[in-house]
C-alpha positions as CSV (number, residue, x, y, z in Angstrom):
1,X,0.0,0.0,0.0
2,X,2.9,2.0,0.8
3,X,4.4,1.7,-2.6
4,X,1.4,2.3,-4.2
5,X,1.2,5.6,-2.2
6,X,4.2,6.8,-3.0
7,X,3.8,6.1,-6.9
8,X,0.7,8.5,-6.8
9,X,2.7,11.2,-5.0
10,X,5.5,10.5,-7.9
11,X,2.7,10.9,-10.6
12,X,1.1,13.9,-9.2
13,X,4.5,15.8,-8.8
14,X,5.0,14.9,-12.8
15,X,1.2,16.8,-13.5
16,X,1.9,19.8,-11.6
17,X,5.3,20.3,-12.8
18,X,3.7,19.8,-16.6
19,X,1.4,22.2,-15.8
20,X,3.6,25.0,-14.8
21,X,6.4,24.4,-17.1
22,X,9.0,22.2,-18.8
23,X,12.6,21.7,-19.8
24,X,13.3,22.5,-23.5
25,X,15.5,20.2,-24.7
26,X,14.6,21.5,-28.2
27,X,16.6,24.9,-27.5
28,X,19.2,23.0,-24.5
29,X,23.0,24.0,-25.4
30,X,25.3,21.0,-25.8
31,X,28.9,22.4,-26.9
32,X,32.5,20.8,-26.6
33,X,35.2,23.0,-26.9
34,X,39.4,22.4,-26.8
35,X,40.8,25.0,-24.6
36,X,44.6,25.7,-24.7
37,X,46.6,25.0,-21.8
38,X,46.9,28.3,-19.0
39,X,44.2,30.1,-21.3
40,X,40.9,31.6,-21.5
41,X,37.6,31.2,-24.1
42,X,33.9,31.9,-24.2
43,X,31.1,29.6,-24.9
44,X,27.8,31.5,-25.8
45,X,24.7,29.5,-25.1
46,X,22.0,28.8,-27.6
47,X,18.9,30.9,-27.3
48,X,17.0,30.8,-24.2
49,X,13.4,31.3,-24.3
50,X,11.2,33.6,-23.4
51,X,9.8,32.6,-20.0
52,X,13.0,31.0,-19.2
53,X,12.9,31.4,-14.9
54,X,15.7,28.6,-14.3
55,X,18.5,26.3,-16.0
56,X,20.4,23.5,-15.2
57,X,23.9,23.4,-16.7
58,X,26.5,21.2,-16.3
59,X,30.6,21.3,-17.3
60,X,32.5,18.1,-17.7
61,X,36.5,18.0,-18.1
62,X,37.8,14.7,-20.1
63,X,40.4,13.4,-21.2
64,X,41.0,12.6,-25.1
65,X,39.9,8.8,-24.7
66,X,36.8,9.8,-22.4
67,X,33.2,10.4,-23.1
68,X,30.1,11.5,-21.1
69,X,28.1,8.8,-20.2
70,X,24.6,10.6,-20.6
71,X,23.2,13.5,-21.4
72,X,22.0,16.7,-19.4
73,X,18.9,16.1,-20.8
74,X,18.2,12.5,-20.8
75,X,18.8,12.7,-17.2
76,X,16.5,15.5,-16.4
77,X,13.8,13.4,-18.0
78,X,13.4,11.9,-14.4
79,X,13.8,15.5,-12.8
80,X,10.2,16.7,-13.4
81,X,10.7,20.4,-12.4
82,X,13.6,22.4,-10.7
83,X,12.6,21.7,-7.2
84,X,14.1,18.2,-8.0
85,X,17.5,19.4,-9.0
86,X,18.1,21.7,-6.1
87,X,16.5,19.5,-3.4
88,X,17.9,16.3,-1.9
89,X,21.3,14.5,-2.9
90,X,19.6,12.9,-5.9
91,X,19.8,15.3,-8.4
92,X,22.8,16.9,-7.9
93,X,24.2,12.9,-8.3
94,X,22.3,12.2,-11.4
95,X,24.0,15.7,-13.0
96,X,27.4,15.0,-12.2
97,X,27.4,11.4,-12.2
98,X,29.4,11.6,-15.6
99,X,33.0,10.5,-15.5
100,X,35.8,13.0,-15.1
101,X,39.4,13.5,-16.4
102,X,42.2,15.0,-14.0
103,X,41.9,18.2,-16.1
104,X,41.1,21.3,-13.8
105,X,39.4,25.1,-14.4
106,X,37.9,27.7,-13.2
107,X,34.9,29.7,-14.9
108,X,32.1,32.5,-14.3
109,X,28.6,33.2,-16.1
110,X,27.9,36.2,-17.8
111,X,24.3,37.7,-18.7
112,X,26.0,40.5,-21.2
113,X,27.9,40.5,-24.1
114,X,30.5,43.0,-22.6
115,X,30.9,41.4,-19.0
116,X,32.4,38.6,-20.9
117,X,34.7,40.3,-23.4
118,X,36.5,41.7,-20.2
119,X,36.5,38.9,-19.1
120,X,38.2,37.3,-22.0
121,X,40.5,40.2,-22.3
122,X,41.4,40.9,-18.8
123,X,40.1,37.8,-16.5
124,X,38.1,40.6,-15.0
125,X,34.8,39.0,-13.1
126,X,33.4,42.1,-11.8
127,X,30.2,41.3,-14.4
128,X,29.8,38.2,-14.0
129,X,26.8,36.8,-12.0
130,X,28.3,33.7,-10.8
131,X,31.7,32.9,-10.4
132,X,33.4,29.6,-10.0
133,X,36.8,30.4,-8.4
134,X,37.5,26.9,-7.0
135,X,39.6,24.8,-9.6
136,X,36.3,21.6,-11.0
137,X,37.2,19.1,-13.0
138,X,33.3,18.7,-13.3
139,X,30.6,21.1,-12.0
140,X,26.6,20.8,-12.1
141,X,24.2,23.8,-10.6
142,X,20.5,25.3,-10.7
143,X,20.5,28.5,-11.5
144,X,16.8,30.5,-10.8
145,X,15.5,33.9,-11.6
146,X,14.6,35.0,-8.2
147,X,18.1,34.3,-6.7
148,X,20.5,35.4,-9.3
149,X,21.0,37.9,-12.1
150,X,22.1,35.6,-15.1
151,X,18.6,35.2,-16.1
152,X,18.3,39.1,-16.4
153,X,19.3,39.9,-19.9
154,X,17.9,36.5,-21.5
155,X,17.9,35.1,-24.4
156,X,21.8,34.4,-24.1
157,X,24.4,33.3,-21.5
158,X,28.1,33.8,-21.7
159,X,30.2,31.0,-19.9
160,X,34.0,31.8,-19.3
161,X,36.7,28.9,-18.8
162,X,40.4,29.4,-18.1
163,X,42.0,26.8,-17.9
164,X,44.0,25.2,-14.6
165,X,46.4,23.0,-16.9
166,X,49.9,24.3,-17.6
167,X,51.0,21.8,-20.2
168,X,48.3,19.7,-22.0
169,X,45.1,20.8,-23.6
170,X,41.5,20.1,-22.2
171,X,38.3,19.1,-23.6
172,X,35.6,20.9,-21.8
173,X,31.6,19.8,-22.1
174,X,28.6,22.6,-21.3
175,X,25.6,21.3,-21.2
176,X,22.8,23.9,-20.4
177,X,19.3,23.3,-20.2
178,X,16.3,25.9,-19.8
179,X,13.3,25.4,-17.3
180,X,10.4,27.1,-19.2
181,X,7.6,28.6,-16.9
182,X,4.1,28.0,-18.8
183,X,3.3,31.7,-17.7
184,X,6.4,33.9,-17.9
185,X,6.4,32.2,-21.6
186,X,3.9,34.1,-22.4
187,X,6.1,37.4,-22.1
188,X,4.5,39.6,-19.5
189,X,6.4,40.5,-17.5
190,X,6.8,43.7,-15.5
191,X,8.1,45.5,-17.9
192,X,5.8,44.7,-20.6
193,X,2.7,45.0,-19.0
194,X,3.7,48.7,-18.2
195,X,3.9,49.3,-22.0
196,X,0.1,48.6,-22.5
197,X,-0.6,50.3,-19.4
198,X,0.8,53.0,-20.9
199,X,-0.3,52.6,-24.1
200,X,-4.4,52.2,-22.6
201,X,-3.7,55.8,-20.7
202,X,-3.2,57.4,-23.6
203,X,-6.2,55.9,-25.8
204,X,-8.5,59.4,-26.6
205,X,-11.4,57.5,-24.8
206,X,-9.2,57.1,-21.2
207,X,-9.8,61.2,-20.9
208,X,-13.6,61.4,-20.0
209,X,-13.4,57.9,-18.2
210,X,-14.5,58.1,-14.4
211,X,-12.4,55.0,-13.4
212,X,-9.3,55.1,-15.5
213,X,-7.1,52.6,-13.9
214,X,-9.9,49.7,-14.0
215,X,-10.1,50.3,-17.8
216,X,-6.5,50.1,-17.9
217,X,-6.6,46.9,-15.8
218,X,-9.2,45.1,-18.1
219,X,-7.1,46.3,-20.8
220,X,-4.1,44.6,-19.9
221,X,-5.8,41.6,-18.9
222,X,-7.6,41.0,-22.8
223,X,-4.4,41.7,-23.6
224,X,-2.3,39.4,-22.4
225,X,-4.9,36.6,-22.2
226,X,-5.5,36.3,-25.8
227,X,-2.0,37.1,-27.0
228,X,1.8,36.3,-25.7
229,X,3.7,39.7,-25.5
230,X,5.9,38.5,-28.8
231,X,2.3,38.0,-31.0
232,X,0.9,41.5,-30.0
233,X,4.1,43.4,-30.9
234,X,4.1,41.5,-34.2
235,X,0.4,42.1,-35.2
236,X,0.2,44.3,-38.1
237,X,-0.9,47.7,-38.2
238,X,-4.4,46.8,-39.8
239,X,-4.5,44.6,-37.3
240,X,-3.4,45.7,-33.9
241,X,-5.9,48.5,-34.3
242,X,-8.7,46.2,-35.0
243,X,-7.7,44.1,-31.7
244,X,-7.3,47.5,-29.6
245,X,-10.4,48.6,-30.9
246,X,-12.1,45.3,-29.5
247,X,-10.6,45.8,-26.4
248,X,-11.0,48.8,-25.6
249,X,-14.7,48.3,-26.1
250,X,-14.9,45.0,-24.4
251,X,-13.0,46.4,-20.9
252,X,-15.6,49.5,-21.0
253,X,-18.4,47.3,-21.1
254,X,-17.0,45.5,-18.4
255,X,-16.2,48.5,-16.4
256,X,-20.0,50.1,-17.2
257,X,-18.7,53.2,-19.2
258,X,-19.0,51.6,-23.1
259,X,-21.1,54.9,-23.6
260,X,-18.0,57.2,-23.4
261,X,-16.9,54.8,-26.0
262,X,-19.0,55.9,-28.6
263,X,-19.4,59.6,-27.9
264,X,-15.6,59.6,-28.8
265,X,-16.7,58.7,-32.5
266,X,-20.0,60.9,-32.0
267,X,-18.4,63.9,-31.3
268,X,-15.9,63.2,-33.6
269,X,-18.4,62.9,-36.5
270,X,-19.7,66.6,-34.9
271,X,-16.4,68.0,-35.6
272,X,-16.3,67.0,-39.0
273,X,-20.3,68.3,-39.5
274,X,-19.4,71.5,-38.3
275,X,-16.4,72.3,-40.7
276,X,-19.0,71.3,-43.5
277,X,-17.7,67.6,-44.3
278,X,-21.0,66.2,-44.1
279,X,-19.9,62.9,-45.7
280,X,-17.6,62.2,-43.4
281,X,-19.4,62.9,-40.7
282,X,-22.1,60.8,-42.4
283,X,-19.4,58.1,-42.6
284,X,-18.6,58.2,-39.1
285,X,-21.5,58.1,-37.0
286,X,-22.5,55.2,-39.7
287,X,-19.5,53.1,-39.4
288,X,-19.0,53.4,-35.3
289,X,-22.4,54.0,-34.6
290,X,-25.0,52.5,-36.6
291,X,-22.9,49.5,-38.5
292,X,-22.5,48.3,-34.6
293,X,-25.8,48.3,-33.3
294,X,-25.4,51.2,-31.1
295,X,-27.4,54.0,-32.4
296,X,-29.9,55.3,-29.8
297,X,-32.8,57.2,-31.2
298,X,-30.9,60.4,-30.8
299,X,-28.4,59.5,-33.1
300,X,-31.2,58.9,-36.0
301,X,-32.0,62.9,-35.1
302,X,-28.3,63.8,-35.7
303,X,-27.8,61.7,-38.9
304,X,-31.4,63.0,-39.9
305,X,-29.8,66.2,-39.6
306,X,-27.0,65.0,-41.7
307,X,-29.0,63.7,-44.7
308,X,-31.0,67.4,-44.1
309,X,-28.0,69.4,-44.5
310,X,-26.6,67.4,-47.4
311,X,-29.6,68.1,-49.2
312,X,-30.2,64.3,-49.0
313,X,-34.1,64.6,-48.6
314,X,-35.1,61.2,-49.3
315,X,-32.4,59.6,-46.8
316,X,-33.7,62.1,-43.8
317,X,-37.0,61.4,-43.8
318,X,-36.2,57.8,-43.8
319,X,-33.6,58.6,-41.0
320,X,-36.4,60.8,-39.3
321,X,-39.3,58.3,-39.4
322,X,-37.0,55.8,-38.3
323,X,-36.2,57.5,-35.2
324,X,-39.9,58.4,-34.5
325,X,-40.6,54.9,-34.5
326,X,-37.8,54.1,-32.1
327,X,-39.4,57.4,-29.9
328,X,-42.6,58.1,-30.5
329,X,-43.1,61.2,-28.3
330,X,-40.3,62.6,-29.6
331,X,-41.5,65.3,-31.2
332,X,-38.5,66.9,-32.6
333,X,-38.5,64.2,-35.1
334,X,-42.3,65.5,-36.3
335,X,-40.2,69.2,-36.8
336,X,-37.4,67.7,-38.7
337,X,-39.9,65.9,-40.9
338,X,-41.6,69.3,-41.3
339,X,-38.6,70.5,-42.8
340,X,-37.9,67.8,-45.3
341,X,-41.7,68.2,-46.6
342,X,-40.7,72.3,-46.7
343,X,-38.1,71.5,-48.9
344,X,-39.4,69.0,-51.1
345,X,-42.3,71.2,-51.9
346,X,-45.0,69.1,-49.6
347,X,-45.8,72.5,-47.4
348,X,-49.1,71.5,-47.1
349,X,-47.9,68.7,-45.2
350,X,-45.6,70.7,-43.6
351,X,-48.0,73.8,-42.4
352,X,-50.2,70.4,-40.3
353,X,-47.7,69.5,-38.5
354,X,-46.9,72.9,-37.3
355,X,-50.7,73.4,-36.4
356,X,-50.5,70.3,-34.4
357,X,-47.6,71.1,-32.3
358,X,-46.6,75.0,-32.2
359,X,-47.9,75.2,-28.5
360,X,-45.3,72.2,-27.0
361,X,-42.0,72.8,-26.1
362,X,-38.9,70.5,-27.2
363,X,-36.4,68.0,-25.5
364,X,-34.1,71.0,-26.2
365,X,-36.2,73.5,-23.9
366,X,-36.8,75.6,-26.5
367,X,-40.8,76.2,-27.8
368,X,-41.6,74.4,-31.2
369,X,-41.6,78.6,-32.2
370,X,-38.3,79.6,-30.8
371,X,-37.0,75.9,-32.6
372,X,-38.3,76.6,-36.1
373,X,-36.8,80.4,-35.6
374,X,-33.3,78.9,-34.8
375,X,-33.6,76.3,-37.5
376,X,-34.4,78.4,-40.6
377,X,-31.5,80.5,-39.5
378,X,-28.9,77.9,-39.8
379,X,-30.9,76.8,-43.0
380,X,-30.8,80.5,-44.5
381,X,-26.8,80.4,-43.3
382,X,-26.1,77.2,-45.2
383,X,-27.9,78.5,-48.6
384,X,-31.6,76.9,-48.3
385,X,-34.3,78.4,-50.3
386,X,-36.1,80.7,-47.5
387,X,-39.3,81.7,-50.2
388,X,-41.7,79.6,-47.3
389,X,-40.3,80.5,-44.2
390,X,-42.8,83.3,-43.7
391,X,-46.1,80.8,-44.5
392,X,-44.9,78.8,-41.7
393,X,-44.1,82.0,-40.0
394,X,-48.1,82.6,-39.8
395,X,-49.0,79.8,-38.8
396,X,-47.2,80.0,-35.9
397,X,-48.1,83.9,-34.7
């Protein structure tokens, strides 16, 4: 029963440690170099990947006629996760278990590029995050993220030998192989979540948000759960805005303020109305507004209002009677459709609706009077035919 117990524990520590990450033997370093007697080389690792948070490396020193018995990696097979390797006697065995030569050395790590030319140069250690000063004819280690600064400029390490031997050559063996966390692989780290912090402040819609940094939050977690850092960054332009588009939608509807959303592209279209681009602004509040399903019954008034000042008669009264169907006691919609009938000589259509409502009062606040005074200014401003004005005129004294 025992046995059987401990066989589940076994299996169970393999699942977790699958879960949270693996070795990658596919991007492991395996190099043998010859190193002069009484000098000094560099052995650059292969590329560690993103998300590395640990690696196991091992160094071996043999003699011409000797060979490592196994590999780094085959033995790790039966090392689930780090813990493993730098916990218990049993790991650090199985990684130096190899046989040996009588060869000696001394080395250090580098995380930079620099660190270990001076190194090379001037057997200067001072950059190096971990130094081996004792003479090894064979060496294995764990070295983690949170405990050491080799893992701090990934993707590659630097190891330095200099060689203990004053007459014969040596063959060194590295052997280095990266523990890949299932989560840092996806590239978020500090750093990187900062940038679309950032980048979410500084969206046009953040300014008239009442809870900026729970925006920013949702942001940044759509972000980096649909995409690794390295897939975002690559994203085309097309496509990047598309996806921050979404987004920035999505994490406003989940923070309640999706409405300050779309009065960015509202009042956008406004701006372009008022400098007389009525197509684009027609284009706009289409697009963002209506082609999504977000048009309230206002924004049939405003693209009614379009249509009008376009002189596109036929598409605001359609816009119009669309909106009074959404808002039946809307009146302004009745006066806007009044207008369209002015224009398209139906006045006697136009002159009943001003009977029926030329004692109410509008959403506005103005009277339906004090309205259809206002109105045919802006329509005399903008180069409407003003021959009818006065027949509505009396019907309203």
């Amino acid at each position: 029963m025992r046995k059987y117990t401990l066989l589940i524990l076994f299996i169970s520590t393999i699942s977790f440690a699958q879960q949270n990450g693996y070795w990658d033997n596919q991007r492991a370093t395996s190099k043998e170099i010859s190193l002069s007697a009484g000098k000094r080389i560099l052995i650059k690792s292969e590329d560690l990947p993103i998300g590395t948070t640990e690696f196991v490396y091992r160094i071996s020193l043999l003699n011409d006629t000797q060979n490592v018995s196994s590999s780094l990696v085959s033995i790790l097979k039966s090392i689930p996760d780090p813990t493993g390797v730098s916990q218990g006697a049993a790991g650090a065995v199985f990684l130096t278990s190899s046989i040996s030569g009588n060869d000696k050395c001394t080395y250090a790590i580098f995380p930079t590029a620099e660190g270990a030319n001076v190194y090379l140069k001037e057997a200067n250690v001072d950059l190096a995050c971990y130094v081996q000063k004792e003479k090894v004819t064979k060496d294995a280690k764990l070295i983690a993220l949170k405990n050491s600064k080799c893992l701090d400029n990934i993707p590659y390490l630097w190891f330095g030998f200099e060689s203990q031997n004053w007459v014969m050559n040596q063959r060194i063996v590295l052997e280095i192989v990266p523990w890949v966390d299932n989560v840092a692989s996806r590239g978020w780290n500090s750093d990187a979540k900062n940038t679309i912090i950032s980048f979410a402040k500084k969206l046009p819609v953040v300014t008239n948000l009442k809870n900026k940094d729970a925006f920013c939050a949702q942001f940044l977690e759509l972000v980096s759960s649909k995409y690794t850092n390295t897939e975002f960054n690559n994203l085309l332009p097309i496509e990047k805005n598309k996806v921050i588009e979404s987004f920035t939608e999505e994490s406003l509807t989940k923070t309640g303020e999706v409405n300050v959303f779309y009065d960015t592209f509202r009042n956008k279209s406004m701006k372009e109305f008022n400098k007389g681009n009525y197509q684009e602004a027609i284009k706009i509040i289409q697009v963002d507004i209506f082609n999504k399903n977000r048009a309230t019954y206002r924004d049939y008034g405003v693209l009614g209002d379009y249509y009008l000042f376009s002189k596109q008669f036929t598409k605001a009264e359609e816009t119009y009677a669309k909106g009074l169907q959404l808002q039946p006691s809307e009146i302004n919609f009745q006066l806007n459709l009044a207008h369209v009938y002015l224009f398209t000589d139906r006045i006697s259509e136009a002159k009943e609706i001003h009977k029926k409502y030329k004692n109410e009062s509008l959403f506005t606040g103005n009277t339906w009077k004090k309205q259809v005074q206002l109105d045919f200014k802006e329509f005399e401003k903008h180069g409407f035919p003003t021959d009818d004005f006065k027949k509505i005129d009396r019907i309203l004294d």
